[in-house]
TORBA-99506 format. One record per residue (C-alpha): residue number from 1; x, z, y; chain. Coordinates in Angstrom, 3 decimals, padded with zeros to 6 digits. Layout:
N
+------+----------+----------+----------+------+
| guvo |        x |        z |        y | mifi |
+------+----------+----------+----------+------+
|  NUM |        X |        Z |        Y |    A |
...
+------+----------+----------+----------+------+
***
This chain:
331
+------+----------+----------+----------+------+
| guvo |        x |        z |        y | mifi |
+------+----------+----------+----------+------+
|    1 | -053.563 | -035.543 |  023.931 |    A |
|    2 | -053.510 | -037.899 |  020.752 |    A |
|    3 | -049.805 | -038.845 |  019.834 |    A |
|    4 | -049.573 | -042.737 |  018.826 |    A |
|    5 | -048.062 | -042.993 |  014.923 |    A |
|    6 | -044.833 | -044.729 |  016.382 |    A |
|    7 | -044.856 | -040.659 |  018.158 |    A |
|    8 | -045.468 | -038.930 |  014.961 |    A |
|    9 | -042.996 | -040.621 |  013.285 |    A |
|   10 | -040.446 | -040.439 |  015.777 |    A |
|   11 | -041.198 | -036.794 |  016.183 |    A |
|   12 | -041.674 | -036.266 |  012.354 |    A |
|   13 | -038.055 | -037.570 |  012.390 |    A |
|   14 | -036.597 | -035.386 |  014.602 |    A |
|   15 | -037.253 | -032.540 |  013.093 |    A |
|   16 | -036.166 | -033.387 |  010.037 |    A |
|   17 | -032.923 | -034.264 |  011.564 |    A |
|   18 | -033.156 | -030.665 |  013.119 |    A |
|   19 | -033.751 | -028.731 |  010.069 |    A |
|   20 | -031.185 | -030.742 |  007.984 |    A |
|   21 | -028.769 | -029.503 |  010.817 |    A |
|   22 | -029.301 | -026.293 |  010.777 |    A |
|   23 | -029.789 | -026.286 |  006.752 |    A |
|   24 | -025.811 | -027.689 |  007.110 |    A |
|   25 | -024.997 | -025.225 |  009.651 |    A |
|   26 | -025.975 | -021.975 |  007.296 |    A |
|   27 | -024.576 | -023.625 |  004.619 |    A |
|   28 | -021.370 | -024.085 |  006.104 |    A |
|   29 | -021.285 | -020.680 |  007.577 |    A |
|   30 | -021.633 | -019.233 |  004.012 |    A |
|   31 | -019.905 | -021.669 |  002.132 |    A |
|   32 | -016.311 | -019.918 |  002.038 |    A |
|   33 | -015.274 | -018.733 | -001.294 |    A |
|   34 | -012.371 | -016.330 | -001.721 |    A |
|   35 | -010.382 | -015.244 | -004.724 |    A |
|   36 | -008.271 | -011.954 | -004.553 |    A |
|   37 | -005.266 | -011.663 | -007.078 |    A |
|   38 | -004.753 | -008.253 | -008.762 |    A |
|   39 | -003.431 | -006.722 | -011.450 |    A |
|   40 | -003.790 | -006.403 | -015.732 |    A |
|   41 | -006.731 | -005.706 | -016.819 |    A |
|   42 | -006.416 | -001.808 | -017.293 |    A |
|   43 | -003.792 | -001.520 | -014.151 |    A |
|   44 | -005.318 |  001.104 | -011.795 |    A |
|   45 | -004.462 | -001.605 | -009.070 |    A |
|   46 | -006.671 | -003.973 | -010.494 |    A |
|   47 | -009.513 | -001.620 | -010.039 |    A |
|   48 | -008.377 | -001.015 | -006.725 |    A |
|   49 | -008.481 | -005.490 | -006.290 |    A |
|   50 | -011.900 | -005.149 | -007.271 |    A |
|   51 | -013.498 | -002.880 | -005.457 |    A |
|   52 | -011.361 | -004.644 | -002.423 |    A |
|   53 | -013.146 | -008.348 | -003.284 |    A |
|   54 | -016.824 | -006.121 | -003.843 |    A |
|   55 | -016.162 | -004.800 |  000.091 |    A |
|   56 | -015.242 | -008.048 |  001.082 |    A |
|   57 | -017.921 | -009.967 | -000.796 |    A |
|   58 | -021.260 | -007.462 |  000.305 |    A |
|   59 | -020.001 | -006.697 |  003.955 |    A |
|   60 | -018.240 | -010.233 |  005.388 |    A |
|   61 | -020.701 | -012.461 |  006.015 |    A |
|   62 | -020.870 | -015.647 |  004.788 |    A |
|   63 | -017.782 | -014.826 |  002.026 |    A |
|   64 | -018.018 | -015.256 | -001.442 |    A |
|   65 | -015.333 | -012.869 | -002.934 |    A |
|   66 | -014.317 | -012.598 | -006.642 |    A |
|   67 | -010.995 | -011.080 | -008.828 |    A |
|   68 | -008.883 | -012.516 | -011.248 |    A |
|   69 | -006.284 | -010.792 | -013.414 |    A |
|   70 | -002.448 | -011.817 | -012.070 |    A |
|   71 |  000.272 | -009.538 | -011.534 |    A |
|   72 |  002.135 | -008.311 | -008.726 |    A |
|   73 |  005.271 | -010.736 | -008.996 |    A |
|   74 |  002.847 | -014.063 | -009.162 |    A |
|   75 |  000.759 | -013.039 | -006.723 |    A |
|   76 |  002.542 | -014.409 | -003.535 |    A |
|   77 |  003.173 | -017.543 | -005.698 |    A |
|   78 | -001.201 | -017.964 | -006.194 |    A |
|   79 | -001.191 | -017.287 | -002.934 |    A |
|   80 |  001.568 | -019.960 | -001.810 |    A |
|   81 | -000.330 | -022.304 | -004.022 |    A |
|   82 | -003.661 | -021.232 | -002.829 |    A |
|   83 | -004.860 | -020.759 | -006.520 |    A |
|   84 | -006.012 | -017.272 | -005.121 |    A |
|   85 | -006.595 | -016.369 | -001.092 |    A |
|   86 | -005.397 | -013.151 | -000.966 |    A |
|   87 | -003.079 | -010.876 | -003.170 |    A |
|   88 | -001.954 | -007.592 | -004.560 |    A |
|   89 |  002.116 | -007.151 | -004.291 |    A |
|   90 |  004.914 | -005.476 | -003.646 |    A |
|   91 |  006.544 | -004.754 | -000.123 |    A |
|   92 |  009.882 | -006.480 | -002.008 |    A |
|   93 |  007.762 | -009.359 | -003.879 |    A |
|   94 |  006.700 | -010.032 | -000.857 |    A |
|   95 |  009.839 | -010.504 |  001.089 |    A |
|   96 |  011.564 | -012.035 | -001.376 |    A |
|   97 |  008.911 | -014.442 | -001.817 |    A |
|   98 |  008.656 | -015.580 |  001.896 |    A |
|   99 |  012.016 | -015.940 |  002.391 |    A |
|  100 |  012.547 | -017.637 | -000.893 |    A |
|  101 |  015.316 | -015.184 | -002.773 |    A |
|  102 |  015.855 | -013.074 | -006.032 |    A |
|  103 |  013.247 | -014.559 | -008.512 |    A |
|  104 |  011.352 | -016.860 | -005.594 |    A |
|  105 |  014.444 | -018.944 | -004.854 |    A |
|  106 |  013.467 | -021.950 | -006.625 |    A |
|  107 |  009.529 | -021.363 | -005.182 |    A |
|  108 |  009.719 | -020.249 | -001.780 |    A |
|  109 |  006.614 | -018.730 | -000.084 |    A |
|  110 |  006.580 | -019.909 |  003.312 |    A |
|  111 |  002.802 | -019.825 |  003.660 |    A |
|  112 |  002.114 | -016.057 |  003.122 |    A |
|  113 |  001.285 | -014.052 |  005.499 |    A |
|  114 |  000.617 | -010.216 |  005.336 |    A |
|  115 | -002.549 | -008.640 |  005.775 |    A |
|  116 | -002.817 | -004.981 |  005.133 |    A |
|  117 | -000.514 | -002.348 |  003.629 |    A |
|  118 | -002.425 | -000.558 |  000.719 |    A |
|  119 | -000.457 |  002.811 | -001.157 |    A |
|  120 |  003.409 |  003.988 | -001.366 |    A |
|  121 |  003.838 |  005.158 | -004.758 |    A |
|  122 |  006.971 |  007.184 | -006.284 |    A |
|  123 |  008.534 |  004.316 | -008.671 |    A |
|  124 |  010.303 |  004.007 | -012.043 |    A |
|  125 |  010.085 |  008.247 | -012.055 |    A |
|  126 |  011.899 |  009.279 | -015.453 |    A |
|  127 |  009.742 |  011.472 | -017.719 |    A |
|  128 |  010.213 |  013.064 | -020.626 |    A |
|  129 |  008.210 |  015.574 | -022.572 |    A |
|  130 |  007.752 |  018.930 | -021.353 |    A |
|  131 |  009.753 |  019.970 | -024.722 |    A |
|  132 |  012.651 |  018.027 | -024.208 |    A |
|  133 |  015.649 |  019.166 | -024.352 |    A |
|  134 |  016.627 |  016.250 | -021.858 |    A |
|  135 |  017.872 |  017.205 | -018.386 |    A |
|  136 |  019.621 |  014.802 | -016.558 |    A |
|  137 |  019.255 |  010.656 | -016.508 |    A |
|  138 |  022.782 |  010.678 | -017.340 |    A |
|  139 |  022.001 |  011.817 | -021.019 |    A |
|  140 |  019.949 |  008.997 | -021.479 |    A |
|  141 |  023.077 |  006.864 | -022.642 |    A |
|  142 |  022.279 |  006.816 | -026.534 |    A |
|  143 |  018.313 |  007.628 | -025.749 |    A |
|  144 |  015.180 |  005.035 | -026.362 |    A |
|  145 |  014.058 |  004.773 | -022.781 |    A |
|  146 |  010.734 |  002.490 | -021.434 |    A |
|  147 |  012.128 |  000.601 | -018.592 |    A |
|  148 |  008.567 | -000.789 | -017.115 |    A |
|  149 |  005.999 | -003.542 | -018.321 |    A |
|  150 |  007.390 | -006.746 | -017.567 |    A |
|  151 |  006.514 | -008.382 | -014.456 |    A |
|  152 |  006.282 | -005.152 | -012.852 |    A |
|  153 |  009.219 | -004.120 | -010.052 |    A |
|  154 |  009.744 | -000.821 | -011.235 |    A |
|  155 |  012.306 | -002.541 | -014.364 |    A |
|  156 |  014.210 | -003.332 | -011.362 |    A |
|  157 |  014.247 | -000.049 | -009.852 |    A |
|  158 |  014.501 |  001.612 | -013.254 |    A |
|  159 |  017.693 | -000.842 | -014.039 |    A |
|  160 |  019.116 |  000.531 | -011.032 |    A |
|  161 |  018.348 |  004.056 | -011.463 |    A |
|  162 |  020.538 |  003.437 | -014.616 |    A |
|  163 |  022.964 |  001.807 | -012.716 |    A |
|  164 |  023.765 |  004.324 | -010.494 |    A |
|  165 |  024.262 |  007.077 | -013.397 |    A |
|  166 |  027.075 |  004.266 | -015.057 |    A |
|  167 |  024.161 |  003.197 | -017.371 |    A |
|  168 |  023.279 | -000.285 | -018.670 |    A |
|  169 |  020.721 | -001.787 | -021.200 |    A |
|  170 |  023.899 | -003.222 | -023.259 |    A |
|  171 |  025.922 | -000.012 | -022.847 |    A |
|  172 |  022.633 |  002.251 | -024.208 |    A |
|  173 |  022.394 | -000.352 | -026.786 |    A |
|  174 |  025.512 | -000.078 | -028.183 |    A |
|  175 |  025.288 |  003.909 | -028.346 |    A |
|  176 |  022.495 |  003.386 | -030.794 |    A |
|  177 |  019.563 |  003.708 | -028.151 |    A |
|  178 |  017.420 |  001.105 | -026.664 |    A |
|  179 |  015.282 | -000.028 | -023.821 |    A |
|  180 |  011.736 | -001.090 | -023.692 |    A |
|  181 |  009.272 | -003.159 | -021.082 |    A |
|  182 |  006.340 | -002.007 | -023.243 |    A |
|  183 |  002.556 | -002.309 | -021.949 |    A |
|  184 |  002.147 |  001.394 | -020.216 |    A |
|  185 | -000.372 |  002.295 | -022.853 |    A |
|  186 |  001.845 |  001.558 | -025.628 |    A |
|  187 |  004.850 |  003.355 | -023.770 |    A |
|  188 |  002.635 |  006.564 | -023.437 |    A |
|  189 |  001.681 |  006.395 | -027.350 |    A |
|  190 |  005.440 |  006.287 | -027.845 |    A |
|  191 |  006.322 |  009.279 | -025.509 |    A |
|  192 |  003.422 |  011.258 | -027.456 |    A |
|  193 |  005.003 |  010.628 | -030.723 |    A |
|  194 |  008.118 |  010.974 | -029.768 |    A |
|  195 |  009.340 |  007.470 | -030.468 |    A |
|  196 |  010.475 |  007.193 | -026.932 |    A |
|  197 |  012.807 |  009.681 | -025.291 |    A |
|  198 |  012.016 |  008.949 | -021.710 |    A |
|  199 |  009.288 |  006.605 | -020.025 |    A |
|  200 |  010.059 |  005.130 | -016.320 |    A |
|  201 |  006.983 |  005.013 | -014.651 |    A |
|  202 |  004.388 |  005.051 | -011.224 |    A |
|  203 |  003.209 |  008.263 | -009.818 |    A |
|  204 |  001.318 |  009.071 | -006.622 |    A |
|  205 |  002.910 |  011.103 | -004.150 |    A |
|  206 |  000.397 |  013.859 | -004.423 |    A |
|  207 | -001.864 |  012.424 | -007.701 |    A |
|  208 | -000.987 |  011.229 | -011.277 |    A |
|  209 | -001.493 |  007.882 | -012.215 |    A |
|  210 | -004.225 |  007.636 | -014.491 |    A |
|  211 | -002.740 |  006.796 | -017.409 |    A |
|  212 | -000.114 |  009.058 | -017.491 |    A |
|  213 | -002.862 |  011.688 | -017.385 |    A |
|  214 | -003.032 |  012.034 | -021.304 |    A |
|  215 |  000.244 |  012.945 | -021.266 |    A |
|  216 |  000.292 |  015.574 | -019.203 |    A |
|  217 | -002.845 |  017.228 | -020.457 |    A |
|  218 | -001.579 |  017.376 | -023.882 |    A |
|  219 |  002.607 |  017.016 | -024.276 |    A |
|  220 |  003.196 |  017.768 | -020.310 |    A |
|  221 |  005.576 |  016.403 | -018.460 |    A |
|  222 |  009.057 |  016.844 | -016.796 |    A |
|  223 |  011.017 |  014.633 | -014.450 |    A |
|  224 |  014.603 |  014.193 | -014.875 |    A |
|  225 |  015.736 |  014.573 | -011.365 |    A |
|  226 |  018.090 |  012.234 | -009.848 |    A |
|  227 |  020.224 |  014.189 | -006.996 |    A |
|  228 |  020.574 |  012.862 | -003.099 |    A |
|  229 |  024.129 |  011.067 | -004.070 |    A |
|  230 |  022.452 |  009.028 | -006.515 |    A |
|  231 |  019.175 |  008.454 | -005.258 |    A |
|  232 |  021.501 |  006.642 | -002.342 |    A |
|  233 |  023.323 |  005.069 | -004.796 |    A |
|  234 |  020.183 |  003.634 | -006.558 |    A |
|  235 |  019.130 |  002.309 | -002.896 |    A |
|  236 |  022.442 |  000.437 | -002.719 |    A |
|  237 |  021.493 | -001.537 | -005.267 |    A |
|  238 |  018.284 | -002.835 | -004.006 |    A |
|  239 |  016.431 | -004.480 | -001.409 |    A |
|  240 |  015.745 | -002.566 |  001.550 |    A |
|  241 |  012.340 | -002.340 |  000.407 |    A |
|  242 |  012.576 |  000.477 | -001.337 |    A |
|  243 |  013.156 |  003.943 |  000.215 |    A |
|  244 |  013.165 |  007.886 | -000.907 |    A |
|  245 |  009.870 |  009.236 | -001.400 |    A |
|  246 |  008.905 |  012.867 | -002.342 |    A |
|  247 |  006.185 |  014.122 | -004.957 |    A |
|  248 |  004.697 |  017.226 | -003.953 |    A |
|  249 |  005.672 |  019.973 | -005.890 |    A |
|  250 |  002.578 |  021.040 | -008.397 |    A |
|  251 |  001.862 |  017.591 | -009.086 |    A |
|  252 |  002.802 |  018.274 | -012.550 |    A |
|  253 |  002.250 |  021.101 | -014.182 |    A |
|  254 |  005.929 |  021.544 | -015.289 |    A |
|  255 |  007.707 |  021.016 | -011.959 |    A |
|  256 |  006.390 |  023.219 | -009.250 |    A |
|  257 |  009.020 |  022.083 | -006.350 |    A |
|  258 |  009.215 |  019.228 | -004.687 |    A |
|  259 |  011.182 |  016.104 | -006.016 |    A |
|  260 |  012.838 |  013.123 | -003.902 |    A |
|  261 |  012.636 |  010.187 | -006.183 |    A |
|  262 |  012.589 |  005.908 | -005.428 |    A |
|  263 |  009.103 |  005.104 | -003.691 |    A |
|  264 |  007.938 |  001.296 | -003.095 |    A |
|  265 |  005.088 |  000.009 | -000.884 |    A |
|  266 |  002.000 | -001.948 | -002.145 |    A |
|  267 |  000.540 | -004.886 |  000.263 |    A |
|  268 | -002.275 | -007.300 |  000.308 |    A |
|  269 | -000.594 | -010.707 |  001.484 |    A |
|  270 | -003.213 | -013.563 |  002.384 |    A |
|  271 | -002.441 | -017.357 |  002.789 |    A |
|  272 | -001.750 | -018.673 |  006.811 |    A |
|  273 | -004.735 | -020.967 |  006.469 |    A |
|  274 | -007.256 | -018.449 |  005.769 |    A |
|  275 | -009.478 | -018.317 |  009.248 |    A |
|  276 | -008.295 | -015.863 |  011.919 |    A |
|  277 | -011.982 | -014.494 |  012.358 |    A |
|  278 | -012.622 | -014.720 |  008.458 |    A |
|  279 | -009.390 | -012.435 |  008.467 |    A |
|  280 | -010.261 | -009.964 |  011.364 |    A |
|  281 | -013.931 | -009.398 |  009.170 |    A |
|  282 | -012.130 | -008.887 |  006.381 |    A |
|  283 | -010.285 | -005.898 |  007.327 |    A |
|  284 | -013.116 | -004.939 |  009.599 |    A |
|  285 | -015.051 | -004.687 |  006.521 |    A |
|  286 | -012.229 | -002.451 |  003.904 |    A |
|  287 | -011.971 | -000.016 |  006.905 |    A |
|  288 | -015.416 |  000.569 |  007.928 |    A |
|  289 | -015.501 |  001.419 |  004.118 |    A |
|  290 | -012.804 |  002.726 |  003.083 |    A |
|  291 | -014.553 |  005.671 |  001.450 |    A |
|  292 | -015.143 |  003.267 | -001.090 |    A |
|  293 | -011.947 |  002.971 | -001.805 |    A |
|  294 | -011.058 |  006.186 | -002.000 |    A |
|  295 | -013.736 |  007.079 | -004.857 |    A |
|  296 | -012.070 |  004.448 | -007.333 |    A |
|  297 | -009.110 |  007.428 | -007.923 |    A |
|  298 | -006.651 |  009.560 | -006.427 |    A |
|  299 | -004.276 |  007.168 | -005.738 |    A |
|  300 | -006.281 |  005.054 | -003.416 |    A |
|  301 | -007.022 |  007.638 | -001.044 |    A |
|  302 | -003.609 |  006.648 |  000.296 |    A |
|  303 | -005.171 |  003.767 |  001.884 |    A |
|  304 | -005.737 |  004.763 |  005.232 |    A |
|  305 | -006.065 |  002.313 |  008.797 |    A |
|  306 | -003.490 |  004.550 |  010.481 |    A |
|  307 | -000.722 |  002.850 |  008.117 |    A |
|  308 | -002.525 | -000.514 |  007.966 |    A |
|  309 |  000.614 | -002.554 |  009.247 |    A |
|  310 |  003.792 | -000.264 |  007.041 |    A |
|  311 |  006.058 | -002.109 |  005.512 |    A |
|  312 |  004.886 | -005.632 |  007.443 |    A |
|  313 |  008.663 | -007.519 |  006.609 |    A |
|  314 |  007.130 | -010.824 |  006.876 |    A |
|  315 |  004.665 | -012.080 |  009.270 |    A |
|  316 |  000.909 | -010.717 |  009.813 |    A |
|  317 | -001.493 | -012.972 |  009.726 |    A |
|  318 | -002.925 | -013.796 |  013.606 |    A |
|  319 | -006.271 | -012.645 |  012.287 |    A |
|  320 | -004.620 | -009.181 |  010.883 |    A |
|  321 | -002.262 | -008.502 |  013.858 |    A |
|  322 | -005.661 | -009.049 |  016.499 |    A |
|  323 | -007.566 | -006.190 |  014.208 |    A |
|  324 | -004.730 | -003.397 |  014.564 |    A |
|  325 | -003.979 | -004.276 |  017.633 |    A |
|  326 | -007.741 | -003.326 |  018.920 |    A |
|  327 | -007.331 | -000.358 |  016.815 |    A |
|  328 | -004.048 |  000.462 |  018.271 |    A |
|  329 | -002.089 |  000.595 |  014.830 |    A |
|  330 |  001.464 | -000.226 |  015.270 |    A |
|  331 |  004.706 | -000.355 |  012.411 |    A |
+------+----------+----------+----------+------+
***
């Protein structure tokens, strides 16, 4: 049958409205672009924030995923803000942030929302050299001692830590020591030269962090040991965030038993208005490969579904809270 040319066009038409439809349709089902916030440049975390944005960007369809450089204490403010989606933080950053105390007072976070628990580290853990002559935080009253890098929560924990031994930054000061919130890399040139007395700083519970492996390879390492009394002590004087941890004994070379110390939690927090589906993919997609993960170093083998929701102190995202709830993860 022969189709008039008022037909063709009409029909010639149509489909053009069709395929412009479904041109839209595709486009709008891979048009969302997310940005994850991690770490410095040469934190471990940040290659951890990476890998997290490649899973997210090869296996969730129809995301775009990238990384930018931030820091753990910004983080739920990018997030708040929406200048990134997603974010690398800590458990107290996190609270604080949400509920709009400590540092976040003036800049509440009310639009957070938490998405996944990631490692528990052992934090602000005082080294020394292995030929120290150092054996208790309490001598570190006249000593030159590397708090943390600024930004990072461990000067908070490490502050306390000196706290609860009837140490401050003034008093140490004024005994002809000092305290430092060097870069960790510069902190760990100090230690090996012996410019620095004692260095604060992140270890896994069962790995060393990596750049703290230099150290131990060539100077070794001890850890002044804080006892039970002051480890609760310490707690006191934080948020409830923070907790006792143990490393396992053998870590280090130089301490064979196992040592309680001040652990913290690590989250990924996402913003409210991030899609519940988009959300549910998302962690479908880390878990189904977490392996890959786990090969970026030690310390992210810790990531692990069965503790997807610890340390969840402010509210999980609808998307989040529908995935562990299939996969029968609770607090």
């Amino acid at each position: 049958m022969r189709r008039s040319r008022k037909q063709i066009i009409h029909y010639g038409i149509a489909t053009l409205i069709l395929l412009f439809s479904v041109n839209i349709a595709s486009a709008e089902s891979k048009n969302i672009s997310l940005k994850v916030g991690g770490m410095a440049p040469a934190a471990g975390a940040q290659m951890f924030c990476a890998k997290l944005a490649d899973i997210i960007d090869r296996y969730v369809e129809g995301v775009n995923c990238t990384v930018t450089t931030s820091s753990s204490t910004k983080n739920p403010l990018r997030v708040q803000k929406k200048d990134v989606d997603l974010g690398f933080t800590g458990v107290a950053f996190q609270q604080w942030a949400y509920e709009g105390a400590a540092k976040y007072k003036k800049n509440p976070c009310p639009d957070i929302r938490f998405l996944m628990h990631v490692v528990t580290v052992a934090t602000s853990v005082p080294f020394v050299r292995a030929d120290s002559e150092l054996k208790s935080i309490s001598e570190l009253s006249n000593k030159k001692v590397q708090l943390s890098p600024k930004g990072y929560v461990g000067g908070k924990v490490a502050k306390a830590i000196l706290e609860a031994y009837g140490l401050t930054k003034e008093e140490i000061k004024k005994n002809g020591g000092a305290t430092f919130q060097l870069g960790s890399s510069d902190a760990v040139k100090m230690l090996q030269d012996k410019t620095l007395d004692a260095m604060c700083a992140t270890s896994g519970l069962k790995t060393i962090e990596g750049y703290m492996l230099p150290l131990e390879t060539t100077i070794g390492l001890k850890i002044l040991k804080p006892d039970d009394a002051h480890i609760e002590k310490t707690l006191s004087l934080l948020p409830k965030a923070f907790f006792p941890v143990v490393i396992k004994g053998g870590t280090y070379k130089n301490e064979p038993k196992d040592i309680k110390v001040i652990g913290a939690g690590f989250n990924m927090v996402i913003h409210k208005d991030i899609p519940q589906d988009t959300v549910y993919k998302i962690l479908s997609a880390v878990y189904d490969h977490v392996e890959e993960i786990h090969a970026v170093g030690p310390t992210w083998k810790g990531v692990l579904l069965k503790d997807g929701l610890k340390y969840s102190n402010i509210p999980v995202h609808p998307g989040a809270a529908k995935y562990f709830k299939q996969k029968s993860v609770v607090k």
